[in-house]
TIDRENSE-641309 format. One record per residue (C-alpha): x, y negated, z negated. Coordinates in steps of 0.001 Angstrom, whole numbers, plus 500000, padded with zeros to 6 digits. Example, Ala and Ser with C-alpha at 12.3 -4.5 7.8 and 13.67 -1.06 7.14 Angstrom:
% residues 2
{x 512300 y 504500 z 492200}
{x 513670 y 501060 z 492860}
% end
This chain:
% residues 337
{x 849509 y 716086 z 314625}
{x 849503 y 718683 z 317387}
{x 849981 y 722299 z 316427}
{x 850596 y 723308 z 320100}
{x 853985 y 723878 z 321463}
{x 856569 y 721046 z 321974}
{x 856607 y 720404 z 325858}
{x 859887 y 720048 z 327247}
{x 859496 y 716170 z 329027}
{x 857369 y 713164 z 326917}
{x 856364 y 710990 z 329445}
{x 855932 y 707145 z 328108}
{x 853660 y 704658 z 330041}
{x 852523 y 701451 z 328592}
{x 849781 y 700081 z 329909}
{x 848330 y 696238 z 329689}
{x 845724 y 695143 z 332113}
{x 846759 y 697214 z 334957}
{x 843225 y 698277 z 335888}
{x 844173 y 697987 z 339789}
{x 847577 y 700337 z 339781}
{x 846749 y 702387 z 336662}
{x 844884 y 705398 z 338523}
{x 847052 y 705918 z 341026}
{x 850274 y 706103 z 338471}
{x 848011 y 708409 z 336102}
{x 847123 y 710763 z 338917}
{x 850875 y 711135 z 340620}
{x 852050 y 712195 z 337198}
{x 849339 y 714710 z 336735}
{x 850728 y 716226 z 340201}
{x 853958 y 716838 z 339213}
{x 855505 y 720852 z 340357}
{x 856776 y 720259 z 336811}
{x 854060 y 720868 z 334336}
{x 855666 y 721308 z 331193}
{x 854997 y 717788 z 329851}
{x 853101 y 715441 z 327566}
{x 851567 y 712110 z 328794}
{x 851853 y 709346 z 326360}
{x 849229 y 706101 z 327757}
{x 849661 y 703295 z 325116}
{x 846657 y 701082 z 325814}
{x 848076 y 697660 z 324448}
{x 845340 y 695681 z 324070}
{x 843686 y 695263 z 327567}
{x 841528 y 693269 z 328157}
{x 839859 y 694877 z 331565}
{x 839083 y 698273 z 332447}
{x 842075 y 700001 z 331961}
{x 841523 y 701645 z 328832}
{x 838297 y 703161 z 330399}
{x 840298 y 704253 z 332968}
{x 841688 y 705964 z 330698}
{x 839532 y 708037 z 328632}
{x 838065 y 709157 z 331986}
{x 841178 y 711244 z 331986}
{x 840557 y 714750 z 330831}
{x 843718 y 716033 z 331329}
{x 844930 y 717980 z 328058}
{x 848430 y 717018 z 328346}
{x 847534 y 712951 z 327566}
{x 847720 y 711415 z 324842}
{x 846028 y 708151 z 324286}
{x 847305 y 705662 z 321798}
{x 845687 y 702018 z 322205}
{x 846684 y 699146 z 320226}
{x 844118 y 696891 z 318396}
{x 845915 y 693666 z 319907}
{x 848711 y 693241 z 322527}
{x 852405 y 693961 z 321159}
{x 854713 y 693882 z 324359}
{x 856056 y 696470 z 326340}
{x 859162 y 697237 z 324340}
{x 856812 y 697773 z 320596}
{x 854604 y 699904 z 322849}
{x 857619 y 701608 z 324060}
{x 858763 y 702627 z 320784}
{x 855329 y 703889 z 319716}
{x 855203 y 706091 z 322321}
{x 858673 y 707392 z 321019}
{x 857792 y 707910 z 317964}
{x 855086 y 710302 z 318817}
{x 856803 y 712061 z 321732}
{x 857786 y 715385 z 321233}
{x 859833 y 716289 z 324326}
{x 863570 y 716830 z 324270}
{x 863144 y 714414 z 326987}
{x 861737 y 711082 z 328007}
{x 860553 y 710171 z 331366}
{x 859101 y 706689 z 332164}
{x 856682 y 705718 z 334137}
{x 855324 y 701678 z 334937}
{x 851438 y 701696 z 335139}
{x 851707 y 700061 z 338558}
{x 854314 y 702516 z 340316}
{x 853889 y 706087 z 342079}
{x 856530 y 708584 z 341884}
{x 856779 y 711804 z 343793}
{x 855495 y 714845 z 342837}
{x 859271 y 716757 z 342495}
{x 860270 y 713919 z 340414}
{x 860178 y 715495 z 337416}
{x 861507 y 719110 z 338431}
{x 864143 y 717539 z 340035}
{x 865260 y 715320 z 336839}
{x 864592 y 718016 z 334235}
{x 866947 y 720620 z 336409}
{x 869698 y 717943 z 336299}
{x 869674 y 717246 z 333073}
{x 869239 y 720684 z 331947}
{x 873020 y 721113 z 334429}
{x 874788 y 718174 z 333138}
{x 874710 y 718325 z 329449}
{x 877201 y 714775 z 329037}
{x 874379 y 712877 z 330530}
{x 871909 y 711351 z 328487}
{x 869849 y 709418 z 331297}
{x 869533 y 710354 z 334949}
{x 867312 y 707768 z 337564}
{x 866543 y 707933 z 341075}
{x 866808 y 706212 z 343822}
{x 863841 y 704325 z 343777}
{x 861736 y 702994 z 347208}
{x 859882 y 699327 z 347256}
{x 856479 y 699173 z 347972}
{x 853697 y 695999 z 348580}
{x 850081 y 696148 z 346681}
{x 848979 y 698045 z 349343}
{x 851511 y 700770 z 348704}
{x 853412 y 699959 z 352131}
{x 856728 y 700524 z 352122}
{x 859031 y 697365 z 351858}
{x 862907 y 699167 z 351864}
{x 864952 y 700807 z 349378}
{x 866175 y 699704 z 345843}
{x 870157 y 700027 z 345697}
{x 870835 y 702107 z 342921}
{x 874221 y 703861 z 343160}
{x 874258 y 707622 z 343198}
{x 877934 y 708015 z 342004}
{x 877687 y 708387 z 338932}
{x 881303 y 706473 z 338112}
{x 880588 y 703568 z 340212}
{x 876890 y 703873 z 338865}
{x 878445 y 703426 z 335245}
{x 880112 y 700212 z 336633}
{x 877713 y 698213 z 338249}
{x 875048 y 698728 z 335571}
{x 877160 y 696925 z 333259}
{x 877250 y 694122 z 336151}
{x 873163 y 694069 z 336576}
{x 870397 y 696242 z 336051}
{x 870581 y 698572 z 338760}
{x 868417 y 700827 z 337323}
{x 864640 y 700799 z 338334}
{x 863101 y 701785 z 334959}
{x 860258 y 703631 z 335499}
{x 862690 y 705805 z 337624}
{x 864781 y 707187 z 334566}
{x 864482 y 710403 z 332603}
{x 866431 y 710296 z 329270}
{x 867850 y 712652 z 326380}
{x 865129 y 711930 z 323623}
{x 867685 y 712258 z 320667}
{x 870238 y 709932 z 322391}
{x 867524 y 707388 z 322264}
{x 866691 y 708099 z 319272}
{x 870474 y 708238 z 317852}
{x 870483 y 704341 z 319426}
{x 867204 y 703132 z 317284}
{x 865596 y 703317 z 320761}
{x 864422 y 700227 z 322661}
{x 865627 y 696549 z 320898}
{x 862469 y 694802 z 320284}
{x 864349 y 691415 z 319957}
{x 865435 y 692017 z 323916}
{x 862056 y 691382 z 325462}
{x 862172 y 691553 z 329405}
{x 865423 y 692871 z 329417}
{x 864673 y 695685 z 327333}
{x 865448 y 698519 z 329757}
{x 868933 y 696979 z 330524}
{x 869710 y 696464 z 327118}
{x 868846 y 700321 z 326424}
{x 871148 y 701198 z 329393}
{x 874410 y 698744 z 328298}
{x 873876 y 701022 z 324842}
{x 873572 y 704322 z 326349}
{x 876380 y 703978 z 328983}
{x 879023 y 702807 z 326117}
{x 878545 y 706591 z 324351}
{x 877427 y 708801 z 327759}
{x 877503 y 709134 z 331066}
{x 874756 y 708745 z 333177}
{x 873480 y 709637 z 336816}
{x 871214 y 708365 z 339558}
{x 869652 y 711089 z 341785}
{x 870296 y 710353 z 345665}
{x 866076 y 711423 z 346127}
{x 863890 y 708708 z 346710}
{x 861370 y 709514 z 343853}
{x 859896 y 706613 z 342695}
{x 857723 y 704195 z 343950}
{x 858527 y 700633 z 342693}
{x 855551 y 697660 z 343553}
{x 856434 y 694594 z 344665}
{x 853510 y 692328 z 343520}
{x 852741 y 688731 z 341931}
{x 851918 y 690392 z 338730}
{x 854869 y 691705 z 338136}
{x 857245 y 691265 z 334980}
{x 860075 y 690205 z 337025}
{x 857872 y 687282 z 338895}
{x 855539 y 686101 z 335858}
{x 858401 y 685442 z 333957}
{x 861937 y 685314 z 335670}
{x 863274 y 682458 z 333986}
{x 863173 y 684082 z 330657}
{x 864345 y 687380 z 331896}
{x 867236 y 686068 z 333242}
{x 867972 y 684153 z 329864}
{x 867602 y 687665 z 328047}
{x 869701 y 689257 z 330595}
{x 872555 y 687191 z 329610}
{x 871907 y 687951 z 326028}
{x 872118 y 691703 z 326575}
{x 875286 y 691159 z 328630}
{x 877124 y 688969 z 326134}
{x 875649 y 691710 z 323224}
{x 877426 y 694056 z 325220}
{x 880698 y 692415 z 325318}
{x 880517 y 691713 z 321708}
{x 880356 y 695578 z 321428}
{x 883112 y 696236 z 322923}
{x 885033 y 693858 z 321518}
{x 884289 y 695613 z 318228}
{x 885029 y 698770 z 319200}
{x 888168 y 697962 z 320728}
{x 889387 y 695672 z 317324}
{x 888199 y 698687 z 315126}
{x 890650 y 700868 z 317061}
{x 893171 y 698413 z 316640}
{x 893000 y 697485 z 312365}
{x 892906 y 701115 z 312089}
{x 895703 y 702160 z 314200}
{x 894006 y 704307 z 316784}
{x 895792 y 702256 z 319591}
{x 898774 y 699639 z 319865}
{x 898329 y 696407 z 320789}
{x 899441 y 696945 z 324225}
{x 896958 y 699557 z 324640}
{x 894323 y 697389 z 323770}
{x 895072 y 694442 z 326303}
{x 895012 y 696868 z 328978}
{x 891741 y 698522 z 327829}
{x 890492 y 695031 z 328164}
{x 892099 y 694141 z 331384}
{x 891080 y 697750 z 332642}
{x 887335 y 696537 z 331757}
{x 887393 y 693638 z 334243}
{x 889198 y 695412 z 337022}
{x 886462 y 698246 z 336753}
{x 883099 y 695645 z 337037}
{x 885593 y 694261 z 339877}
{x 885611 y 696743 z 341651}
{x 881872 y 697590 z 341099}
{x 881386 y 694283 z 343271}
{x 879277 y 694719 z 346342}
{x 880779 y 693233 z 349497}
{x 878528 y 690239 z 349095}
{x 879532 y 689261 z 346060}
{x 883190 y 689791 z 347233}
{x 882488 y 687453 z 350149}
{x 880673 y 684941 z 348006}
{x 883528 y 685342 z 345649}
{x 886085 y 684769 z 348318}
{x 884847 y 681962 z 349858}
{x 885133 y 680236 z 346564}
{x 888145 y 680617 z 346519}
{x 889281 y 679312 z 350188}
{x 887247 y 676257 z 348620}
{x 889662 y 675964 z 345824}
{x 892550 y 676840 z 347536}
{x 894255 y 678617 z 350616}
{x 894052 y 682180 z 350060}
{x 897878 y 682672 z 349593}
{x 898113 y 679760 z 346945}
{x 895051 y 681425 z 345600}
{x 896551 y 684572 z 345084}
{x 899460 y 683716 z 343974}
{x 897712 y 681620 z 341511}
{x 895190 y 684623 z 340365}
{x 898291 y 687085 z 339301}
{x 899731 y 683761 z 337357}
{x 896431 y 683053 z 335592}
{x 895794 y 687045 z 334771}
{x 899770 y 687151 z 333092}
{x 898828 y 683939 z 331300}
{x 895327 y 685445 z 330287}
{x 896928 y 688392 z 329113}
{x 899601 y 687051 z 326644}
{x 896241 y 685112 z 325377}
{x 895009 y 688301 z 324193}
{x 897893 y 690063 z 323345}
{x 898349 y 687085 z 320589}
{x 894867 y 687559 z 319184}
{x 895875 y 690871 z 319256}
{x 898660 y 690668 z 317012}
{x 897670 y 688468 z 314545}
{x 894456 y 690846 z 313712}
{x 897021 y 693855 z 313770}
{x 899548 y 691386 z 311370}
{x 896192 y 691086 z 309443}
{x 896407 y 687283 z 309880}
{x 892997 y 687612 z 311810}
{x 890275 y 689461 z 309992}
{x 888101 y 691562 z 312279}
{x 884969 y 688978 z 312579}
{x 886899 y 686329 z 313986}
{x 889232 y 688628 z 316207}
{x 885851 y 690221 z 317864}
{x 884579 y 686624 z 318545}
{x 888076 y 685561 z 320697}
{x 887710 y 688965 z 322457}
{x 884318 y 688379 z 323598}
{x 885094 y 685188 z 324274}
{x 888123 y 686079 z 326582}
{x 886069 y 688715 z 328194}
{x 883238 y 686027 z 328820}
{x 885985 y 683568 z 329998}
{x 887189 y 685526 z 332770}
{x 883639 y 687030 z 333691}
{x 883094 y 685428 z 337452}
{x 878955 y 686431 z 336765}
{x 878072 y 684304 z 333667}
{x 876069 y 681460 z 333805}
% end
């Protein structure tokens, strides 16, 4: 256990078999204008020459930790939590650059807004070859950032600086959410804080075939959905203990619901509006299909409002009422599967 002083920013960056990246992630850390930090490198059981790499590293401010056999990203994660000891937690992916003012920039925010709990940045694409490929869209308002997370992960991980005890407070990452870990984190922290996106591009994000996203898309899409409908299923349980305790009427509750889906609505970006407009010439002329859409929301809403009664008449216990919710919410989601 260290006896020297806590540094202000724990910075967390797994590390499997990314001998070709790893340096150049290390060394734009170690550049930061913002020196007050800790640099936690959990070696998971690679296999080449990363974990030489690192122990060529002198730097006082890392910290190795190396796993005896691989564990995943999100076990490694945790580790590194664990033995952080910054009031905040920056990430950083063993295969991206960020820019020196990265961390200044993040801590001063943070250390300003003290309702966030995670702040990102926007976040620039990059080949193997560290060329520059465009931007990432991550939304820099931080309402309409708060709305299109819970649509997608708009969030570029390594990007994000967090509060370490709201993380903490939320049992950190969710092991059983593999690939989708970061998103699942974000659905959590969103529900009890706000959070921001800086409009600086300080991140570099790399675009390669050994990336997470292409080795195994497939089953990070499948997890995706699992976060999402885990996320609907919390607020579904939220919103039914409000109403068995009498925090809100049933009314109040509908809307809350409704209110839910008109927000992520609105989050749309104008392709998906387009896509999602086009459908519906398909199905019908657009003035049928309007007129259509306000009958199907009033019909969708007495739905509810029924559920909702019967758990507030205590005919529904709260198990089965938070399964119709989600359901209903899932029902009239235009993104699910």
């Amino acid at each position: 256990m260290s006896t020297s002083p806590a540094p202000k920013v724990s910075v967390l960056l797994p590390v499997w078999n990314a001998e070709r990246y790893l340096a150049g992630a290390i060394d734009s850390v170690l550049a930061q204008t913002f020196t007050d930090f800790e640099l936690l490198v959990v070696d998971d059981g690679s296999t080449d020459g990363s974990g030489a790499l690192i122990r060529r590293h002198r730097d006082r401010r890392i910290l190795r930790i190396e796993n005896e056999k691989n564990l995943g990203v999100t076990r490694s994660l945790n580790l590194a939590i664990q033995r952080a000891r910054g009031r905040y937690l920056a990430r950083m992916d063993a295969d991206d650059r960020c820019a020196p003012e990265r961390f200044e920039r993040q801590v001063a925010f943070l250390d300003a807004h003290p309702r966030v709990a995670l702040v990102a940045s926007r976040a620039r694409r990059i080949d193997e070859r560290g060329a520059p490929l465009g931007v990432l869209d991550t939304p820099v308002d931080g309402e309409m950032l708060r709305r299109r997370v819970r649509l997608g992960n708009c969030i570029v991980h390594g990007s994000v600086m967090m509060r370490a005890d709201a993380v903490r407070a939320l049992g950190g990452y969710d092991e059983a959410m593999e690939r989708a870990e970061d998103y699942d984190l974000w659905l959590r922290i969103v529900q009890l804080h706000e959070i921001a996106a800086l409009p600086d591009l300080l991140y570099d994000w790399r675009d390669h075939g050994d990336g997470v996203g292409r080795r195994h898309s497939a089953e990070q899409e499948a997890v995706t959905q699992r976060v999402r409908l885990a996320a609907r299923h919390r607020f579904a349980s939220a919103l039914v203990a409000e109403l068995m305790t009498g925090q809100v009427t049933v009314d109040d509750a509908a809307r809350s619901a409704l209110d839910l889906l008109r927000e992520e609505d609105n989050a749309r970006t104008p392709a998906h509006r387009a896509a999602a407009w086009l459908a519906a010439c398909a199905r019908r002329a657009p003035r049928l299909h309007a007129h259509w859409h306000r009958l199907r929301n009033q019909r969708a809403l007495a739905q509810l409002r029924r559920v909702l009664r019967a758990a507030a008449a205590g005919s529904m216990d709260r198990s089965a009422t938070c399964t119709a919710v989600t359901a209903w919410l899932l029902e009239r989601d235009p993104d699910r599967p």
